[in-house]
Every structure is written in C-alpha cells, then in structure tokens.
N, C-alpha and C positions, 0 to 999 in steps of 0.2 A: 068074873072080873068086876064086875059093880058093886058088889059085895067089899071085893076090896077098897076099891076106891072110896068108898064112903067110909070102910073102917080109915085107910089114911086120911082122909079129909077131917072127920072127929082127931086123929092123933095128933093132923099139925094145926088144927084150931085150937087146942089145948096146949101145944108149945109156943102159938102166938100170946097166949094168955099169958105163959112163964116168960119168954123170953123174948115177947117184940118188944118190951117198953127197953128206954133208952136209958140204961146204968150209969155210973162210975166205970164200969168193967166193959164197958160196950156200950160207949155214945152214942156211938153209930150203927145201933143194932138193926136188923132186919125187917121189914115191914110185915113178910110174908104173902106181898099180892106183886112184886119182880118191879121190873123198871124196861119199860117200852125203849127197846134199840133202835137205831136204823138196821134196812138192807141191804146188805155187803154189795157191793160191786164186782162187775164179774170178772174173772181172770181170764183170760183166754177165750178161746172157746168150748160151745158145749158138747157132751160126748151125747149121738141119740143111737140108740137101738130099738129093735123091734121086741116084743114079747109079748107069745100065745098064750091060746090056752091049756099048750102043754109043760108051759113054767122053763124055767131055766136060769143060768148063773150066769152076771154079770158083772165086770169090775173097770177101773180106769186103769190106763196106760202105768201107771206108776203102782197100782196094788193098793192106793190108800185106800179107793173104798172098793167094797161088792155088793152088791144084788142079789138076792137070792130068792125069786119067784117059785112057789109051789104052785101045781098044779091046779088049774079054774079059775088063779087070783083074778084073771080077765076072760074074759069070755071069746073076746077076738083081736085079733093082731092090733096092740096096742103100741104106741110109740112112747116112750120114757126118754127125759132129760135130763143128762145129772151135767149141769153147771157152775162150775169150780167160782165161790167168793170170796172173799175178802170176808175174817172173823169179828164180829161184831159185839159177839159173847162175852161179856169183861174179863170172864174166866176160860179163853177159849183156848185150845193148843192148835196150831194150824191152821189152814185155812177150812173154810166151810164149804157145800157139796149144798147146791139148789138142785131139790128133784122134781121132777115134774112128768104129769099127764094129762090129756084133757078126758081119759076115762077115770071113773072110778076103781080102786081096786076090791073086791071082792074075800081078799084072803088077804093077810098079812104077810108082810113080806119080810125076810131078814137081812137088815142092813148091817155088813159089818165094816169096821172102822180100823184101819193100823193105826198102832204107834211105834211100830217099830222106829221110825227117823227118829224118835221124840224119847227111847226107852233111858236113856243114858243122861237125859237132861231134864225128866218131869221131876220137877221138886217134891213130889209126896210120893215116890215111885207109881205103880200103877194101882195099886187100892182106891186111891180116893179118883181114879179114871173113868169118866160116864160120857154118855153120848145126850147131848141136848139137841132141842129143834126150839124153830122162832115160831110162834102162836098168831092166829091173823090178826094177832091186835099189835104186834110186834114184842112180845114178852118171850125170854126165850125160859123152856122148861126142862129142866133136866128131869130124864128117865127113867124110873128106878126097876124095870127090870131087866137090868142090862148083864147081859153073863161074858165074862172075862177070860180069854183064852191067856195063858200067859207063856207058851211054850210058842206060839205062832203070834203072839203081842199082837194080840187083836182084842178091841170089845164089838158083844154084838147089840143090838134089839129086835126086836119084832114090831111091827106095825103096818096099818093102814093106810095110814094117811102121810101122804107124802108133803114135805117141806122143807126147808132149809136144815143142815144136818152140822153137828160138830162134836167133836172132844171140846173137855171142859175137865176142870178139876173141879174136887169139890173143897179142897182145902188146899190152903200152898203157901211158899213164905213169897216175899214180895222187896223187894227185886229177884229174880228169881236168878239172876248173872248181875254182875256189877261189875267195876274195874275203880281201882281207886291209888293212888300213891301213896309209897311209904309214907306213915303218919297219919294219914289220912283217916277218918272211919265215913263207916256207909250204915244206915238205919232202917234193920231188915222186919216187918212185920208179917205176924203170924194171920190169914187173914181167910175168910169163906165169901161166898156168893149166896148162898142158899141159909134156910130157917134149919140148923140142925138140931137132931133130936140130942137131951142133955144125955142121956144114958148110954148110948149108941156106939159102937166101937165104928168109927166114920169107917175103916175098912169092909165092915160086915154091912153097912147102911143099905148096899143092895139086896141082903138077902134077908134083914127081917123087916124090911117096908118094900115089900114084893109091889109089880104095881105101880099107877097112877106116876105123877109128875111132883113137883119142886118148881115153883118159880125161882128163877136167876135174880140177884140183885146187883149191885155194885159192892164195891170192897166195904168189908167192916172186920173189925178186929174180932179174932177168935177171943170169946171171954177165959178170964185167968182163972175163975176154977179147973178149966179143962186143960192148961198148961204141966206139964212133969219136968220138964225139963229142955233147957239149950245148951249147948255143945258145941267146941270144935276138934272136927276128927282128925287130930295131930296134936299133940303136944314141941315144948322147946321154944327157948326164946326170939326164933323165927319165927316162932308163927301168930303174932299179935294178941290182942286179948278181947274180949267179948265178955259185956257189961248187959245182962239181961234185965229186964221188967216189963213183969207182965206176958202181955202179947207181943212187944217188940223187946228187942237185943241189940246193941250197938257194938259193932266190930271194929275194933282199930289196929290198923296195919306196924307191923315193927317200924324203926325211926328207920334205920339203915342194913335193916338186911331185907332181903326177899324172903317168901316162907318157903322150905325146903319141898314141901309140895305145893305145884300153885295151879291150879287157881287152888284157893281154901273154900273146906266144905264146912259151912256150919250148918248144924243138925238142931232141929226141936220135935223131940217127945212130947205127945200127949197121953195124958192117961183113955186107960181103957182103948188105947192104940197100940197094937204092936209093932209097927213100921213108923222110924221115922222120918221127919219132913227136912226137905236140903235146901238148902242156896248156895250159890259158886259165887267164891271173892275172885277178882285177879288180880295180884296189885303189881303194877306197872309202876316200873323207875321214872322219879316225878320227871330226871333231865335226860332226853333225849341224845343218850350218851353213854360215855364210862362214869362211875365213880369208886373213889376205889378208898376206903378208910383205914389209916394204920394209925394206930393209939386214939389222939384226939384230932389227927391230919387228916380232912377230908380233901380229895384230888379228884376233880370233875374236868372231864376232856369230852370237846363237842362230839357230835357225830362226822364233823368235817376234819375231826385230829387224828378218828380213827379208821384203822381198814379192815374189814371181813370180809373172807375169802374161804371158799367150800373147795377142795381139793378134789381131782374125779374120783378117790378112796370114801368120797363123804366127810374128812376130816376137818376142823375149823380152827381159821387160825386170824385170831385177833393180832393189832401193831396198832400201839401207839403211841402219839409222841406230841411232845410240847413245850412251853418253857419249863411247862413244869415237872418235868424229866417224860421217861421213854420205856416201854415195855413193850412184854408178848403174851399170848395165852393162846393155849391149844386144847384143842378139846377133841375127843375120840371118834364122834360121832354127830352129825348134823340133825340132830332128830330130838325131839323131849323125853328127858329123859337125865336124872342125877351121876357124874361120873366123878368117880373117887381118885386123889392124887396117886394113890399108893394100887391102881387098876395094873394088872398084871400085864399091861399091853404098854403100860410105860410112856403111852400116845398124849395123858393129860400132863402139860406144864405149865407154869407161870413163871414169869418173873418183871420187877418192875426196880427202877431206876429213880426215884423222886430228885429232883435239883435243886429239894432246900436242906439235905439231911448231912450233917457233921460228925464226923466225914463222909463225901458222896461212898452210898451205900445203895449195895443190890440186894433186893430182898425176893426169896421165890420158895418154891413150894417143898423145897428143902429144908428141914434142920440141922445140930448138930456135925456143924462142917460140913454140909454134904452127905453125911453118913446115913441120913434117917427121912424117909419121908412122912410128910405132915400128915396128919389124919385131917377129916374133910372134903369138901366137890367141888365142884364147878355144874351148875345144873342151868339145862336151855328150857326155859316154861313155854317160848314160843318159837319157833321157827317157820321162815318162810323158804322161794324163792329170791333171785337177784333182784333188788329192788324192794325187798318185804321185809318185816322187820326182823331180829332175830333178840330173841328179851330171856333176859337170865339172871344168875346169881352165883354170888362168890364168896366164901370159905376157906380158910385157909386156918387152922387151929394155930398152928406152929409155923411161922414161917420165917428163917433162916436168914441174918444178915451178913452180907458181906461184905466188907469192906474196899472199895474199888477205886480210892484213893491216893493209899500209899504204895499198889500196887504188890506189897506181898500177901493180899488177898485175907487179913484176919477175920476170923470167926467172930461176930460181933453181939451173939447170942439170937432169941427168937421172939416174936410176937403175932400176935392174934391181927389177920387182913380180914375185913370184909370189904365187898363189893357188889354192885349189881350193873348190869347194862343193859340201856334199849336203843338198839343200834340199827343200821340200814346193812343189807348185805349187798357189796359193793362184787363181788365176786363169785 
C-alpha cells in the first residue's frame, strides 16, 4: 500500500505541474492541496450498535449505507456511530454518514454506499461515482479504491479509519436539473472537483490509480482539450437548440412549443470516455395557464378561466372559456406520458372556439370535414394530485376548421395549433 501511495503522489505532483496553473481553458484550474469545508449538521438521529471481535454486517434503516466488519477489526465489544449529515462536499450526491468510535479499529472495514435513489438522475451515470471522507483538517478526499457494484447500485471501500463518509462525483455537468420557460436558456457547464489525470478515461480512474486519495476542490471547468462533444437527445423543432463552447453549452428552449420529451436531456461526450455526461432541462409554460397558438394568434387563458378534472377512469378533461372564445381537451390518461389524436381509444380530443375569427370558427383535432384525424399529441410532462400542478403540451399538425356561423357548418380547411399549459387540477 505505500508503495502505491507514493507512486500516486509522484503521478499527481507531476499533473500539478501540467495542469495547476490557471489557462485560457481553465482559469479556474485546481490547486491540487482541496479546500477546507465545514461539518455537516446532523439529521436526525444517530444509529449505534455494538461490534465484536467476531465482525459482523451492518446497515441503516433505509439501506443507504452498510458496515461490513471482519473478524478481530476490534478486540472487544466496540460501540460504532453512524450519524446521518448534511453534504458538505461541493461534489456531493446525498447526504453524508459520520462514523464513529472511541476504539481504534484494527482491520479495515467495508463501507458500502447506495445510489440506487440517485441511479436515474446522476448526471455522469455511475462511472465517475466514488465515495469521499472529510480529513481532520476539514478537506474532503476522494477514494480511489473504490469498486463498483453496478447490478445492486452500490460503490464500496475499504478502510480504517473512520470519518465523515459520501458519494461524490468526479465529473458532472452543472445544473445538473434546471426549469426554464419557453425562450428562455439556462448555461450548463462541464465541470470537476478533483486534479484529473490528462490521459485517463475518468470512468477507468479507479482502476489504474488503484490507491491513496484526491483532494476535493470547488468547481472549475473541465479543460476543452478533453471535450468530444454536446448533444441533445431528441431532435425536431420542439426541442430548442444548444450553442456549445468549450466547457459550457447554452440551451435555449423553443418560443412556443414544449419539447416532445421533457424534461430535455442534454449530453457531453468526452474523449477517451465512453459514457456520456447528462443534465435535465424542464421547460415550464412561462404563463400560468392555457395558451394555445393558431397562425400568428396567440390566446392565453388564466389558470382561473380554466378547469381540470381527473375522472375515476383516470381521464382528463380540460374547459375553457373567456372573451376570448371557449374550448375542450381530453386526454386518455392522467399520468406522463405523449398521447396521439388518432390513439385507437378515440379518448384524446380537442376542440377550440376563438371569438375574434371571421366567421366565428371551430377549430379541433379533426381535418378534412371530419373525415380525417390530425397526426400529433397532446403530452402531460407533469402531473400531480388535486391541487398540484398538471404541465403539458399541444400539437395539433392539421387541425380542421369549421365554420359555426352560418350554421350549415362549412369546411373551412386546416391549420397547424400549438399549445402548452401549466394549470392547477381543480378536480
């Protein structure tokens, strides 16, 4: 083990040489000696148990961490405290696990870490996923021989010495969830904690710098040699555009549609990385409300013009009404999820009434008199309970006008609706 240590200690003195000083490409580049945190505060209370010197396995109520004593780590019935904190760690996922004993331990002990809560929403999946501790000077160090369950979404380590314990990333884009209104953009960077080696596939970092610690730092931008590439995973004129440089990428939401999947995932590739790194957009209707777009007429109805109502089938059904005419929308299912006009269930319709169009004119998810329906959806990105919100989006390729004036009902021809809503579910 010392042998190692000292070869990494030689490996990241000589990347401090390449790559502490502060570039064009990384102002903010890394010092390589961390940055002293505070101690989290504690949540609750602490869990304590006893443990001999015949070892044994231990975990918390919820399964995020376990204990794994082998046999002699203590000599005699030893008392352990694992005390749930507040993460401190810049790069932390979760909260933090204080361990403690007033014995020494003797053998190394295996602490293992979930992320299962966390596997769906760590922005660099689980690759660049390590277990750090805080150092008695307060610097917290990430681990590097931490080995990775990925079938039970657990990482583990091994150690001695007991202290403050966390998941950390070691690379990730930043914000890591955002929410932003159509039109809007949000300014996502690519960014690390840690002195990384330039050659290194950050996925593999565990397994050829076996061994010793990483001091933590605060954010700085990953440097643009190591960038391949930014992405968003969807294409279509829903789903906004994404202006990269460098280490950061600016995402800007469509003017008037929602994107057809939302939240939106944009992705950055690095080289010499096989796995890429995520961020989740959600873009939320700026107006608390309907609006609904036909040509160049935009029609925005409060959240107090309209009503949503959950049927005990699950079904949803929009009303609404105003000077500025009166509608409906139904939707198949209360749940997220995109549902097509032309769904064999016949359960999605529209239709909308505006009171400035000559001749007053119904326009719905019909074309071709009737005959044909429109290609397109209706998609709910959020749903709640009564009281919660319900946020979505509307499509309509073709939609069918009719004329409701003169009363023998003429075919008026078709045009392109969009819409979105972020509405209260009154029922």
């Amino acid at each position: 083990m010392k042998v190692r240590i000292s070869h990494l200690f030689i490996i990241l003195i000589g990347f401090c040489f390449t790559n502490c000083s502060k570039t064009e490409d990384n102002p903010d580049g890394p010092t390589g000696r961390g940055i002293v945190q505070p101690q989290g505060t504690n949540i609750g209370t602490a869990l304590e148990f006893i443990v001999t010197s015949a070892g044994g396995t231990f975990k918390t109520a919820d399964d995020k961490l376990e204990l794994i004593f082998p046999a002699d780590a203590v000599t005699q019935a030893t008392r352990i405290a694992i005390q749930p904190i507040t993460n401190t760690n810049p790069a932390g996922v979760g909260n933090s696990f204080q361990l403690s004993s007033p014995n020494e331990l003797l053998k190394p002990v295996k602490i293992r870490m979930s992320y299962k809560e966390y596997a769906d929403s760590l922005p660099g999946g689980s690759c660049a996923l390590g277990i750090s501790y805080q150092d008695s000077s307060g610097v917290w160090q990430l681990l590097l021989g931490r080995s990775l369950n990925a079938a039970n979404e657990y990482v583990e380590i091994s150690t001695a010495t007991l202290s403050s314990f966390c998941l950390m990333q070691a690379v990730r884009l930043i914000p890591s969830y955002s929410e932003i209104a159509p039109s809007q953009t949000v300014e996502l960077k690519a960014v690390s904690n840690i002195l990384l080696p330039d050659d290194i596939d950050i996925c593999d970092l565990w397994d050829v710098l076996q061994g010793g610690t990483i001091p933590v730092e605060g954010d700085f931008p990953i440097k643009e040699a190591r960038i391949e590439k930014w992405s968003v995973a969807a294409s279509g004129e829903t789903i906004g555009t994404l202006s990269p440089n460098g280490a950061r990428a600016v995402y800007k939401a469509s003017q008037y549609q929602l994107p057809a999947i939302n939240p939106v995932t944009i992705m950055l590739e690095l080289k010499a990385t096989t796995k890429p790194f995520f961020a989740k957009v959600f873009v939320v209707p700026s107006v608390r409300g309907l609006s609904i777009l036909i040509r160049d007429k935009l029609y925005v109805f409060s959240d107090d013009q309209v009503y949503v109502s959950v049927s005990g089938s699950n079904e949803v059904s929009i009303q609404w009404e105003s000077n500025q005419g009166m509608g409906g929308l139904n939707i198949q299912f209360n749940r997220v999820n995109s549902y097509g006009w032309n769904d064999p269930s016949g359960k999605n319709d529209f239709w909308f009434e505006p009171s400035d169009f000559s001749p007053l004119s119904v326009f719905q998810h019909l074309w071709d008199d009737g005959r044909s329906i429109s290609s397109g959806s209706v998609r709910i990105s959020k749903t709640g309970t009564v009281g919660q919100p319900i946020i979505g989006s509307i499509i309509i390729d073709r939609a069918g006008r009719t004329n409701t004036e003169s009363g023998n009902g003429e075919y008026l021809g078709d045009t392109e609706i969009l819409g979105s809503f972020n509405l209260m579910r009154d029922e």
